[in-house]
C-alpha angles and dihedrals in degrees: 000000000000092000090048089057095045090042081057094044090058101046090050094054093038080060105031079052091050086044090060101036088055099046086046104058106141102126112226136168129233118227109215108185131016118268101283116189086350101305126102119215090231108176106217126288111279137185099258105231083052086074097033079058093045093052091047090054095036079056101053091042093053089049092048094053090045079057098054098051093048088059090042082052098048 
């Protein structure tokens, strides 16, 4: 039961994430350094709710991992 549920929990977010990335399809450009010597560090255009998709997920990871550790420290 519990891998039904988590099959069906994937599924939900996979689509709830392709419902905002395609909502959300201004392109914009993410500007990774202050201008040093005149040039900025941009990464490429990207839809926006493509990176409003890929923080949510760096963030979980992240979590995930921190989580990990706490429980190898213990």
């Amino acid at each position: 039961m519990k891998v039904i549920l988590s099959f069906l929990a994937l599924i939900v977010v996979a689509g709830l994430g392709g419902m905002i990335v395609f909502l959300n399809q201004q392109k914009v450009s993410l500007v990774l350094t202050p201008p040093f010597r005149g040039i900025y560090y941009t990464l490429p255009e990207m839809p926006f709710g493509l990176v409003v998709v890929l923080a949510l997920l760096t963030g979980i990871l992240i979590g995930y991992i921190l989580s990990l550790l706490s429980k190898l420290l213990r």
